[in-house]
KOLLOKOL-762905 format. One line per 5 residues: number of its first residue (from 1); for each residue y negated, x negated, z negated of N, C-alpha, C, O. Coordinates in steps of 0.001 Angstrom, whole numbers. Layout:
! residues N
NUM = Y/X/Z/Y/X/Z/Y/X/Z/Y/X/Z; ...
! end
This chain:
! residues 202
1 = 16346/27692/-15082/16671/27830/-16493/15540/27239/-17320/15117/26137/-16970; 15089/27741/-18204/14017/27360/-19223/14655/27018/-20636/15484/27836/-21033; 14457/26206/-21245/14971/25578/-22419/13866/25260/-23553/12958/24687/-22951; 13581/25352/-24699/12700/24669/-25417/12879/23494/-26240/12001/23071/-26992; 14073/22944/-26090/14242/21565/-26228/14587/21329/-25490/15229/22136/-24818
6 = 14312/19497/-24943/15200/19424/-23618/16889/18935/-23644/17572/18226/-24383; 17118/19712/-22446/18859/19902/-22591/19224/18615/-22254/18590/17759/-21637; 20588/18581/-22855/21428/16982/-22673/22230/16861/-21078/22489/17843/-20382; 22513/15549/-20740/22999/16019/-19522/24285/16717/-19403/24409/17248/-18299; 25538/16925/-20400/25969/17709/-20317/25764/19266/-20472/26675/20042/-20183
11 = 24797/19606/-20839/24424/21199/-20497/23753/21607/-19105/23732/22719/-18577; 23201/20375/-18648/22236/20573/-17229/23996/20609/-16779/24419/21763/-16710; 25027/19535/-16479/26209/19330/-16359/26922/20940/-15587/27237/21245/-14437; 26947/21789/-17137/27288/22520/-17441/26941/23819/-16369/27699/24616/-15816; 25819/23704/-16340/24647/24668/-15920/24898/24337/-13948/24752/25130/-13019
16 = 25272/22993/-13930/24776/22969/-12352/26082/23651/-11803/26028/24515/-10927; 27500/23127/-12482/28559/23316/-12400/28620/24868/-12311/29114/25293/-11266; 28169/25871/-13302/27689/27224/-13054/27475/27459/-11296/28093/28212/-10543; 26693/26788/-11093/25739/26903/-9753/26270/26468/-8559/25490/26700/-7635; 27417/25862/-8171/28380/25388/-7405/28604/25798/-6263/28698/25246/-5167
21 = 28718/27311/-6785/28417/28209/-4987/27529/28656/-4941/27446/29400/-3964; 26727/28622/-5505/25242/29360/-5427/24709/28989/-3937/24721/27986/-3224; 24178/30489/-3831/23557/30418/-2271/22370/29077/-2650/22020/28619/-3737; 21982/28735/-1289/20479/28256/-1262/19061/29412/-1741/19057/30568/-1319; 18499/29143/-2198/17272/30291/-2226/16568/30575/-1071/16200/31750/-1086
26 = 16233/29980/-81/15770/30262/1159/16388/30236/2199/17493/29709/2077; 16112/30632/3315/16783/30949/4674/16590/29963/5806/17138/30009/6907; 15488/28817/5242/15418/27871/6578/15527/26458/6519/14756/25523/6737; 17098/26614/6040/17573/25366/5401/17713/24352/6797/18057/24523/7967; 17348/23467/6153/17614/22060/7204/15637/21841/7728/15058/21058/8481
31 = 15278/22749/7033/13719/22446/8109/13174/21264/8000/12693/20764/9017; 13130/20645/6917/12739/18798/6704/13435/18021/8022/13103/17012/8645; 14350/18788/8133/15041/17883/9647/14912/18518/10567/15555/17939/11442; 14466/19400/10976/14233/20165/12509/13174/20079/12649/12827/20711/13647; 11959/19345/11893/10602/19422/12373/10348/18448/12965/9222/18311/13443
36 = 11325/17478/13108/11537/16059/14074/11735/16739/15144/10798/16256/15780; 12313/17649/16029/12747/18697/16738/11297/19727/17218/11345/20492/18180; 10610/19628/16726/9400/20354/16809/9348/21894/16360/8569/22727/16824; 10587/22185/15098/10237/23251/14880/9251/23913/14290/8702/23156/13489; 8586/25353/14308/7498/25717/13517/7773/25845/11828/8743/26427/11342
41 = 6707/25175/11063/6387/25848/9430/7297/26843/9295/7133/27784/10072; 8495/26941/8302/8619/28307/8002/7659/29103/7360/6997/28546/6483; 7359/30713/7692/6507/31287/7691/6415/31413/6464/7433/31499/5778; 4847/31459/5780/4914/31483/4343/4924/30428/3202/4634/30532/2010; 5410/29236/4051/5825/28258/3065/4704/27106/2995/4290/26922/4140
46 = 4002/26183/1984/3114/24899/2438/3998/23788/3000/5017/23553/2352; 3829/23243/3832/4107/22072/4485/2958/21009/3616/1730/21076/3571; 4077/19861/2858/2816/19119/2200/3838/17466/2968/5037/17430/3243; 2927/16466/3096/3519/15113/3338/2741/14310/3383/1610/14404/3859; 3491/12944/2645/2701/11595/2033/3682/10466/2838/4897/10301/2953
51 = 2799/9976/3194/3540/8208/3638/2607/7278/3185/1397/7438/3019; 3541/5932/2936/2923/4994/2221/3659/4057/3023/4704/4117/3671; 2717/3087/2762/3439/1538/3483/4186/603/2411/3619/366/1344; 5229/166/2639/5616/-424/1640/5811/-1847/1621/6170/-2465/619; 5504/-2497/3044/5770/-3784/3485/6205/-4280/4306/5964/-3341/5065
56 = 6960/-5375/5296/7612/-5345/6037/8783/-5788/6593/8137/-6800/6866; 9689/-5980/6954/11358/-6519/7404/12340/-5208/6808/12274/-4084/6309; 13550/-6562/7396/14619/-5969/6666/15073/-5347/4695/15447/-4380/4031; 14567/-7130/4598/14931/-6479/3252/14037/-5862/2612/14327/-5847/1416; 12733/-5153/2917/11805/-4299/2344/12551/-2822/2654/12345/-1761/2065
61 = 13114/-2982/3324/13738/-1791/4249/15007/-1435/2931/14846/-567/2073; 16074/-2208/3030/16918/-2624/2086/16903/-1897/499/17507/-1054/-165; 15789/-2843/413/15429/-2530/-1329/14977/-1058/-1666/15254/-414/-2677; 13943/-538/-195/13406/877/-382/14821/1892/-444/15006/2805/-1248; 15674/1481/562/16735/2697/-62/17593/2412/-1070/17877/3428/-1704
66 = 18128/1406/-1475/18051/1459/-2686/17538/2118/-3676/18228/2973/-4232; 16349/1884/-4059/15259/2959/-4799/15479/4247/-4896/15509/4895/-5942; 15718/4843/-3244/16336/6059/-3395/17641/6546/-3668/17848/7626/-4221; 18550/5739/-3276/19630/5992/-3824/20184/6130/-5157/21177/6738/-5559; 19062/5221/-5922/19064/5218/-7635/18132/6022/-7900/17709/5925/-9052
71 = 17590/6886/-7169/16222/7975/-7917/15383/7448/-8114/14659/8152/-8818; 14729/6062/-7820/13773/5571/-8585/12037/6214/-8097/10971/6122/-8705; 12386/6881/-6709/11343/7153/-6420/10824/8537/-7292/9728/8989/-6961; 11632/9284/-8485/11069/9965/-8998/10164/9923/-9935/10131/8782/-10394; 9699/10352/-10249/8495/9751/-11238/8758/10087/-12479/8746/11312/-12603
76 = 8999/9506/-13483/9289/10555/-14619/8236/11248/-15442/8492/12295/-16036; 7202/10744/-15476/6029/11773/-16177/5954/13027/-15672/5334/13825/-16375; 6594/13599/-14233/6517/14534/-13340/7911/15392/-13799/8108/16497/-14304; 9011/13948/-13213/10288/15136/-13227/11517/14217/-13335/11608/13313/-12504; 12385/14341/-14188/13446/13758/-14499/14415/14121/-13613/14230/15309/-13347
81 = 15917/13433/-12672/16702/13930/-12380/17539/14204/-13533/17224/13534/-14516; 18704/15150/-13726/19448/15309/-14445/20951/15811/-13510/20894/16447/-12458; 22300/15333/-14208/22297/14489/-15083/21839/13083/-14490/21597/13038/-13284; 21696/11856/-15312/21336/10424/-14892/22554/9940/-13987/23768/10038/-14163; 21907/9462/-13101/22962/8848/-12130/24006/9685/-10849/25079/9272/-10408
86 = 23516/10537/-10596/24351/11712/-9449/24346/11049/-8327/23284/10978/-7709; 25385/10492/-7876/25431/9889/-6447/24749/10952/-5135/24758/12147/-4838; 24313/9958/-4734/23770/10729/-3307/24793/11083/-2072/24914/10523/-983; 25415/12097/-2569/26089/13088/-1018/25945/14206/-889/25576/15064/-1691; 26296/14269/364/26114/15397/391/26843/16793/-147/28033/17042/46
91 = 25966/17608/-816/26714/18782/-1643/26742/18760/-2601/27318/19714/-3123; 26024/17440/-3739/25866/17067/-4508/24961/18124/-5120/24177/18728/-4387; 25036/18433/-6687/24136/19391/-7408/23252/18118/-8402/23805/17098/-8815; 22034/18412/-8603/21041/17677/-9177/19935/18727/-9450/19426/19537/-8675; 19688/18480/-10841/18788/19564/-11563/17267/18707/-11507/17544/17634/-10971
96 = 16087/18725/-11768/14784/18038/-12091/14104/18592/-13416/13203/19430/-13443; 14567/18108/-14274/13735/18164/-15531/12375/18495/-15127/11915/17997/-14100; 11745/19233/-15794/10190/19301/-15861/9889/19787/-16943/10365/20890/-17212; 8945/19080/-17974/7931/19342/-19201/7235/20495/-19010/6186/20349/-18382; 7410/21209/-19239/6509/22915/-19164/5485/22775/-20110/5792/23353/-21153
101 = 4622/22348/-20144/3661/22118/-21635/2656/23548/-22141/2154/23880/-23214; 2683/24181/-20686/2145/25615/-20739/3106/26803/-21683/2815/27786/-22365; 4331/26136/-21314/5494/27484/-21564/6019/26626/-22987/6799/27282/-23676; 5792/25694/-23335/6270/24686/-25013/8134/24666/-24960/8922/24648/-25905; 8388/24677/-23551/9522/23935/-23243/10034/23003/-21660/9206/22649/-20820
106 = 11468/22757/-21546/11547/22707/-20502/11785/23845/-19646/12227/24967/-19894; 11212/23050/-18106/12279/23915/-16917/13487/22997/-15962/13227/21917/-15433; 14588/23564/-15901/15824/22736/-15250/16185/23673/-14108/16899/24666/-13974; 15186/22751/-13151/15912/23102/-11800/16522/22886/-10797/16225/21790/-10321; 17418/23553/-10113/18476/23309/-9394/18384/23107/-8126/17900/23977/-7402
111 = 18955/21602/-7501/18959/21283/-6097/20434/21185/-5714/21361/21205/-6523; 20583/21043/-3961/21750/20847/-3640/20996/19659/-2311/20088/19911/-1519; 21802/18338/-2490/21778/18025/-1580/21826/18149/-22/22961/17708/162; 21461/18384/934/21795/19037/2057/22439/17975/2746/23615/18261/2969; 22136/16960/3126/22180/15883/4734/21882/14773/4114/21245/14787/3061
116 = 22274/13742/4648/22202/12276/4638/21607/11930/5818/21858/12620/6806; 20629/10693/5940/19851/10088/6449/20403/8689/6696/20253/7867/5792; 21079/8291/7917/21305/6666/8098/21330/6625/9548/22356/7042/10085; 20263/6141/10373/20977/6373/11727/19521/5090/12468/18444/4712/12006; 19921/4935/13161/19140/3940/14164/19015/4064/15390/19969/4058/16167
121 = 17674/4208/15758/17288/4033/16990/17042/2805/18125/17318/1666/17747; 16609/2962/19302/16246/1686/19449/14843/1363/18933/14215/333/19180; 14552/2112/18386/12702/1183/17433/12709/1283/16263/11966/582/15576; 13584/2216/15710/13614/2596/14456/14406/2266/13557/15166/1531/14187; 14872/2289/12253/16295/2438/11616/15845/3122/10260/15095/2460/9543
126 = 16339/4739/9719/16056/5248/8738/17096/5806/8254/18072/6289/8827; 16608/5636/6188/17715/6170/5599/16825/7278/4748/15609/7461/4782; 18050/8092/3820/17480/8844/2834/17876/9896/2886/19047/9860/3262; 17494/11007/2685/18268/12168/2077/17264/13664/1879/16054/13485/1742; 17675/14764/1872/17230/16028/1781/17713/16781/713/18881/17153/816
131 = 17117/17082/-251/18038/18334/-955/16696/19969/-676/15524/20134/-338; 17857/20781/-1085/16899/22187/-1152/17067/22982/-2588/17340/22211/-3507; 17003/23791/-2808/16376/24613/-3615/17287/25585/-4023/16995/26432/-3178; 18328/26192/-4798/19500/26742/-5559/19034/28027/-6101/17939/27906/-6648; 19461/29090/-6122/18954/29939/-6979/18699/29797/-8489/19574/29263/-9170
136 = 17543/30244/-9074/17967/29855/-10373/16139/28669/-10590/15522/28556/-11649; 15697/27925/-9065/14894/27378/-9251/13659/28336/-9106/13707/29468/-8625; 12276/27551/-9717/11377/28423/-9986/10315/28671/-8172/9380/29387/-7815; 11036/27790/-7628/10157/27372/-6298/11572/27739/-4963/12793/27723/-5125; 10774/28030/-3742/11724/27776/-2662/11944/26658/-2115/11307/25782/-2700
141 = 12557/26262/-1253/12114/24725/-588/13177/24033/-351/14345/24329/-604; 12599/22753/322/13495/21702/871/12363/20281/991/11339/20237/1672; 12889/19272/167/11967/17890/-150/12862/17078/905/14014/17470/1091; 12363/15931/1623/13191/15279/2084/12465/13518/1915/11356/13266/2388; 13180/12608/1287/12752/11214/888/13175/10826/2260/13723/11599/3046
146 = 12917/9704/2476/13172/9086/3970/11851/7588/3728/10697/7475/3314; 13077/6572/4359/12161/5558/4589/12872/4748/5563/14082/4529/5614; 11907/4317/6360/11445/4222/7971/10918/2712/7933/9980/2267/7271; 12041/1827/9101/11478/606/9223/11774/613/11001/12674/763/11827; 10232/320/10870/9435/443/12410/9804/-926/13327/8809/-1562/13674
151 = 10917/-1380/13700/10839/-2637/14227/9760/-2820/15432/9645/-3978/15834; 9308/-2263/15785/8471/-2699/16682/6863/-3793/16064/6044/-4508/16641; 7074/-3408/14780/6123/-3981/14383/6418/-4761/13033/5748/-5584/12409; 7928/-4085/12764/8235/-4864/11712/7771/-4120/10186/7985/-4746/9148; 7171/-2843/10145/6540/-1911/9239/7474/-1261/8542/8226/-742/9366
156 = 7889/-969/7244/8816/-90/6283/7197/802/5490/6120/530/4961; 8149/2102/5959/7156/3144/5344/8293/3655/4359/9492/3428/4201; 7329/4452/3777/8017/5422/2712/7910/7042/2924/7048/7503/2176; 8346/7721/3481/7793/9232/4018/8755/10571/3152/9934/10925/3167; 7408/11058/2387/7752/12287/1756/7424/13471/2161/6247/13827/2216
161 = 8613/14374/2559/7980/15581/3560/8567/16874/2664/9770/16910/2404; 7550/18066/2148/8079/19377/1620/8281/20313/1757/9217/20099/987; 8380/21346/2002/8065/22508/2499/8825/23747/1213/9969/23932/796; 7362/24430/912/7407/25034/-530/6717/26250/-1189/5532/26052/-1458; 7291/27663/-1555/6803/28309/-1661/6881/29090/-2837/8075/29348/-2989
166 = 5981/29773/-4062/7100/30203/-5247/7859/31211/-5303/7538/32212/-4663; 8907/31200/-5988/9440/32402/-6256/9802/32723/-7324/10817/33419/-7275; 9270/32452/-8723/9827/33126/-10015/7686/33798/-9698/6774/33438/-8953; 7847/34798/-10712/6772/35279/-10624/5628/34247/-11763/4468/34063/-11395; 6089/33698/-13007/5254/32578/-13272/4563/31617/-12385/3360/31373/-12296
171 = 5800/31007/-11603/5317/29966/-10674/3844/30756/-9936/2678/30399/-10103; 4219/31620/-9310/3088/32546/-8716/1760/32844/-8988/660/32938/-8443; 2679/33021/-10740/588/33613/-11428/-69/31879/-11495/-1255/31555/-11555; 1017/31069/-11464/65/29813/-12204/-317/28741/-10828/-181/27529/-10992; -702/29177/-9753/-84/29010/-8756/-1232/27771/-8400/-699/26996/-7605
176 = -1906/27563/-8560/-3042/26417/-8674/-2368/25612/-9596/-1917/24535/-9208; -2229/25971/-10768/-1119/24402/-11579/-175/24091/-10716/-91/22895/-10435; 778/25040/-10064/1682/24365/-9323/1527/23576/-8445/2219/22567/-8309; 373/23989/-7537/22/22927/-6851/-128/21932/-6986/379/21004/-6356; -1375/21876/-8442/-1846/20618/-8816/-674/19792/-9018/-599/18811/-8279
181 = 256/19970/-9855/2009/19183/-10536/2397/18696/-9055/2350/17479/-8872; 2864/19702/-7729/3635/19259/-6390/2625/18215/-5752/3161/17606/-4826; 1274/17828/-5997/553/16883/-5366/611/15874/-6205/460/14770/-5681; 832/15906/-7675/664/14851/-8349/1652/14143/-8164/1540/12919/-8232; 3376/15010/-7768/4613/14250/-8081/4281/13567/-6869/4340/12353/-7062
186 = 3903/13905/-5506/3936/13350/-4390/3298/11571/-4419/3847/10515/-4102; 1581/11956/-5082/1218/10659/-5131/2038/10018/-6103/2427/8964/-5601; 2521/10168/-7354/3108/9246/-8158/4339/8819/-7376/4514/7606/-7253; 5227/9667/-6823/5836/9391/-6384/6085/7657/-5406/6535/6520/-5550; 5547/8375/-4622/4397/7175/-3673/4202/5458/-4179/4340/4348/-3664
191 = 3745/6109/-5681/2973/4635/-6272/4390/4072/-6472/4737/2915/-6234; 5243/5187/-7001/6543/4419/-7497/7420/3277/-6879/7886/2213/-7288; 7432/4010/-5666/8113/3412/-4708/7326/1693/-4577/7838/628/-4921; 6245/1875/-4097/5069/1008/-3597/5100/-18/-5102/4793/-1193/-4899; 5354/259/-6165/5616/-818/-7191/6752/-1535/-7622/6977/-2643/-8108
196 = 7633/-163/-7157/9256/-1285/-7028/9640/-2322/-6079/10406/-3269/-6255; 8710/-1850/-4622/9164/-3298/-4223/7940/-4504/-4390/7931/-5592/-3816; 7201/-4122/-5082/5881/-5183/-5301/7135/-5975/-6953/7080/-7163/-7268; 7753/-5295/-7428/8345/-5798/-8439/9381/-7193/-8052/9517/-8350/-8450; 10094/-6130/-6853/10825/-7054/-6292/10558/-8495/-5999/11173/-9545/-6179
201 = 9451/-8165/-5498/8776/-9778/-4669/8612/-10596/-5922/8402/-11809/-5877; 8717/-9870/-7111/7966/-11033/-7987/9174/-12246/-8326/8878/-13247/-8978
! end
């Protein structure tokens, strides 16, 4: 949906609620989690991914999902969630504001949570979450946040994995901006995280 002012959260509200049964837009849902599995790239799509270190123990571990659980790892110069505050479950609808400065409005697009992330290994213990891509959005895809504390060494990462292709025909023609915007949210992203828990410590 394209807007030229930006919408309140009851119209995103409004709008996701519209979208409720809406298929997924793509066909290879769950792939952020089957590539642990060794599945191949869906065909067509970029595979993009950032990890960052964020520090180390438990409660670095702690505080990082947190972060995600409150959205904080989004960046807002990039992309707003809408509405503010959507609990993380699964099936959950969540739109991402984005500033269109090309088009002199917004774009509000539509995710669905897929899967929850909480499970422990014997070296590992990771949380976080997947959503994908709703009809209606300007892109295909599936983002998945995840952060990873390595006991073997005692390491909390932060790992952002995408897989993304366009599908409104704008996205397409402008298709180098898009890129440029999906690499920028990634690193900001990144920093975000990496400053909330530097905040913490203070």
């Amino acid at each position: 949906m394209f807007t030229f002012r930006r919408p309140t959260d009851d119209q995103v509200r409004t709008y996701l609620q519209s979208l409720q049964d809406a298929p997924l837009s793509y066909a290879s849902v769950g792939c952020t989690r089957d590539e642990r599995q060794g599945e191949p790239i869906p065909p067509g799509f970029n595979r993009d991914h950032e990890r960052v270190l964020l520090g180390k123990g438990e409660e670095t571990f702690r505080r990082a999902c947190h972060a995600i659980q409150t959205w904080q790892m989004m960046p807002p110069s990039v992309v707003q969630p809408c509405p503010k505050g959507v609990p993380i479950d699964e099936g959950a609808m969540v739109a991402n504001l984005f500033r269109a400065w090309t088009l002199g409005g917004w774009l509000v697009l539509p995710t669905r949570i897929l899967y929850l992330i909480d499970e422990t290994t014997a070296d590992f213990t990771r949380g976080g979450f997947a959503y994908g891509t709703v009809q209606g959005h300007w892109e295909h895809g599936e983002e998945r946040f995840l952060v990873e504390w390595d006991r073997r060494d005692d390491s909390v990462w932060y790992d952002l994995l995408v897989f993304s292709r366009p599908r409104h025909p704008l996205a397409k023609l402008a298709y180098p901006y898009t890129r440029y915007e999906q690499a920028r949210f990634r690193r900001l992203s990144c920093a975000a995280m990496r400053g909330k828990i530097e905040r913490m410590r203070e």
